[in-house]
N, C-alpha and C positions, 0 to 999 in steps of 0.2 A: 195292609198288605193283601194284596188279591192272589187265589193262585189260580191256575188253566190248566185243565187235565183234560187230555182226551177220552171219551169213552173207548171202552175195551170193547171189540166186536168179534163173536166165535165165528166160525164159517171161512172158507174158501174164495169166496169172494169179495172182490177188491172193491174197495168204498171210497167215496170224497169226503173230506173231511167239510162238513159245512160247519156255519155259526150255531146253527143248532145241537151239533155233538159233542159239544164241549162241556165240562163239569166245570160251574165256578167253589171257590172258596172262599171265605173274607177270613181275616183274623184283624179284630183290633187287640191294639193292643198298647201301654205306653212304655214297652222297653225300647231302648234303641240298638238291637242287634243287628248284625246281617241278615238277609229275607230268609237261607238255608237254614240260620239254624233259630231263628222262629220258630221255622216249621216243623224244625226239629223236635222243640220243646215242646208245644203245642200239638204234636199230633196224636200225641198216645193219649193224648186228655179228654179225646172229642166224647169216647163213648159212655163218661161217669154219669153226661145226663141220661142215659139208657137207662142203667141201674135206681136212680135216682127214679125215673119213672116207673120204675116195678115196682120200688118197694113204697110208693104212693099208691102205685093202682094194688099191687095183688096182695101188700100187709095195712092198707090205709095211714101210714105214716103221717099223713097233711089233716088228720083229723084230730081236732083237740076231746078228748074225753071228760075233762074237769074243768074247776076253777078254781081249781089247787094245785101249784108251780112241780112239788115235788109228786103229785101224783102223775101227772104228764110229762115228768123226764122219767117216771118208770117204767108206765106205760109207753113210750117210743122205744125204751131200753129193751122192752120186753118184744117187739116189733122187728126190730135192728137182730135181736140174735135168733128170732122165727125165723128172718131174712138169710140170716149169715147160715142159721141151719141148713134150711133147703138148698144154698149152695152148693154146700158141703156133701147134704145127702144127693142131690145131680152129679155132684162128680166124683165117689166114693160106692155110688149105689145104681144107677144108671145105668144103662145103654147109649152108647155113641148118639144116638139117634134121639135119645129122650133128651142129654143135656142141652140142649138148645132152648129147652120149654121155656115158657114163663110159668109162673103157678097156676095164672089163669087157663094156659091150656093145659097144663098137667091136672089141673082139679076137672075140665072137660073130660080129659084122656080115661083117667084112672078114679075120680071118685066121685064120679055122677055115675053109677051104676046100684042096681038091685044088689041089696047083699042082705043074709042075715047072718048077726054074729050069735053063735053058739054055745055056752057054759055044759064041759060037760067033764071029769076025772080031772078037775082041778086044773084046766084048761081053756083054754077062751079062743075060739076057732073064729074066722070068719068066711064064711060060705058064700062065692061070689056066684051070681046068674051064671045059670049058663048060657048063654048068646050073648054073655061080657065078652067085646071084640080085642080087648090088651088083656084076657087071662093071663095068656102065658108070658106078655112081659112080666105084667104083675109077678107074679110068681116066680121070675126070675129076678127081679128086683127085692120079693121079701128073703128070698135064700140070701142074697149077698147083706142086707141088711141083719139077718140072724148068722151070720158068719162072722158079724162084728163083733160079735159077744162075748 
């Protein structure tokens, strides 16, 4: 099944639609439904390879660590709930703005910067640069995080 969608175009001005504004789709597939509700079933599906590529690029899921069967379902196990963490912490701890990230650019955003951590009255501070450009998300992300407690 093929599908044909127009692009969406913003502005006030009126367009022709040529061959080149068009979005294809393909679905194979070997059920024999009707085309609508294919598309139906098939459409909430598309974006699991999204995920499926984060948690390869930014937890290494696709790397094998061993040559021992159960040290490598641990190790993924232990991957899959980093994964499943950081979700969780994006959307429980976050700003609108941040849950979008991948890790890869939250670890750009928030932890490629100068910090020293501090021991000091049985406390463990961590003191970020100052000309850290996400201070103040930062800091509003660790209150909502020590608000969980």
């Amino acid at each position: 099944m093929v599908i044909r969608k127009a692009q969406v175009f913003d502005g006030d001005q009126a367009r022709l639609l040529l061959d080149t504004d068009w979005h294809y789709e393909a679905i194979v597939t070997n059920l024999e439904w009707e085309p609508i509700d294919l598309w139906r079933f098939y459409n909430q599906r598309c974006c699991m390879e999204n995920y499926i590529k984060e948690a390869k690029r930014g937890f290494s899921i696709d790397r094998i660590a061993t040559g021992d069967f159960t040290a490598n379902e641990i190790d993924l196990l232990i991957k899959l709930l980093a994964y499943n963490l950081y979700e969780r912490f994006k959307r429980d701890c976050c700003e609108p703005v941040h849950q979008g990230y991948t890790i890869a650019r939250f670890r750009l955003e928030f932890f490629h910067c100068a910090a020293t951590m501090i021991q000091h009255s049985r406390q463990v501070v961590l003191k970020l640069a100052k000309d850290f450009a996400n201070r103040c998300a930062w800091q509003r992300i660790a209150a909502k995080v020590a608000a969980l407690e």
